[in-house]
N, C-alpha and C positions, 0 to 999 in steps of 0.2 A: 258410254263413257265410264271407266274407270276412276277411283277418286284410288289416289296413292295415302297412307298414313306412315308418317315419321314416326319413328320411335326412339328417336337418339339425338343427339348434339351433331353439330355443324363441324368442321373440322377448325373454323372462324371461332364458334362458340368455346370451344376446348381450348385455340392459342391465347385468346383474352384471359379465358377463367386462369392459364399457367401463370399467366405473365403479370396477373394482378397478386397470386401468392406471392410469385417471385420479389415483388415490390414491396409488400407486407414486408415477407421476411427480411430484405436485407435493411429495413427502418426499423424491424425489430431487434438485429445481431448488432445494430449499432447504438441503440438505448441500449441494448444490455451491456456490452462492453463497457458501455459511460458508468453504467451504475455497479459493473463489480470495479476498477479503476476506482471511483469514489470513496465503494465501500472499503477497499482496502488502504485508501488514505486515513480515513475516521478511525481505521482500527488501528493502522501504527504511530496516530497521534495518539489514541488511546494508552497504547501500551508507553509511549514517551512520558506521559502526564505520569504513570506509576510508576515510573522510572525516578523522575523528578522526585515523586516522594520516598521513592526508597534509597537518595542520594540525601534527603535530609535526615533519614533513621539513620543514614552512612557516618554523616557527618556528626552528629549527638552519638554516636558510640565512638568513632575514631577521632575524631575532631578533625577529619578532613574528608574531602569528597573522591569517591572514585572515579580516577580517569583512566584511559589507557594511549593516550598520547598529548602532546604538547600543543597548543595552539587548531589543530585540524585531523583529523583520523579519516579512511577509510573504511566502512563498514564491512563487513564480512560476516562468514557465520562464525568467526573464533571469535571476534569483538559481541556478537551477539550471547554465543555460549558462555565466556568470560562475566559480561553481565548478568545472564539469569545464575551462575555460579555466583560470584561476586555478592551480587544485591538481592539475590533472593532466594540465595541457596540450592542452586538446583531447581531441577521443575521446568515449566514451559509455559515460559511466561510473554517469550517471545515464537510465536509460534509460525512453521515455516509457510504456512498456506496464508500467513497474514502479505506476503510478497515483500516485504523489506527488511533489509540489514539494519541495525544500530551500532554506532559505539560512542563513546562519552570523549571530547575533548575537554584539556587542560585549557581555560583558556585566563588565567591570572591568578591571580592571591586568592583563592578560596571560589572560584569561580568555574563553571565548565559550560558546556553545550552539549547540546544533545543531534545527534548528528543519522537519520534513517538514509539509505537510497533503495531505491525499487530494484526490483530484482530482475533484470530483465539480459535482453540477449542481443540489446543495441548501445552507441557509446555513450549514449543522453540519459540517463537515469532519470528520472522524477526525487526530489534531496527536496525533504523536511528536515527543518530545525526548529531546536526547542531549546533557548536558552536558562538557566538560573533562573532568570527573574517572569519566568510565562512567555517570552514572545514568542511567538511559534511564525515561521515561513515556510513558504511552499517556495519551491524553486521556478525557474522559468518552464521547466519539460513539464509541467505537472497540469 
């Protein structure tokens, strides 16, 4: 009698070990997703907050605040360009790998808001705002 030795995997043992990376990874592309999404929230609050202050250096040199519409704007990258011109002179302050637009509404007597949307390629943006007085909101897509 002959004794046989295996030297390899099962074709059983090969489809589990696949099928368990498979499972890893797609619980891994989906924490990562959550956490660049986050991370890109934190940063265009980030950049609203310096915004906010350089709308108060705005207004102690002009005596008014800059806006670039009445009551509600659109963000774009000229509303964005327009502010880092504006408020900061140039420079990149708003940065395009951060994934959101800003622009500054009018919104009364010496008052404005501050107005991001995410940058994306569906018709639901994720829209932070940051008003004068610190409130900040995340919209419903966010």
């Amino acid at each position: 009698m002959t004794i046989r030795s295996s030297k390899g995997f099962s074709l059983v043992e090969l489809l589990v070990v696949v099928a368990i990376i498979g499972i890893l990874s797609a619980v891994g592309v989906v924490s990562y997703s959550g956490y660049v999404s986050s991370a890109k929230q934190k940063s265009a609050h980030n950049v609203m907050l310096q915004i906010s202050l350089a709308q108060t250096e705005e207004y102690s040199n002009s005596g008014s605040y800059y806006t670039q519409a009445d009551s509600s704007c659109t963000p774009t990258s000229l509303t964005s360009n327009g502010i880092e011109t504006t408020l900061f002179g140039g420079g990149d302050q708003i940065p395009k790998e951060m994934g959101y637009e800003i622009c500054i509404a009018d919104t009364g007597i010496s008052n404005f808001i501050i107005i991001a949307d995410e940058i994306t390629g569906n018709d639901d943006p994720c829209q932070l705002t940051l008003s004068r007085n610190g409130n900040f909101t995340r919209g419903e897509d966010c």
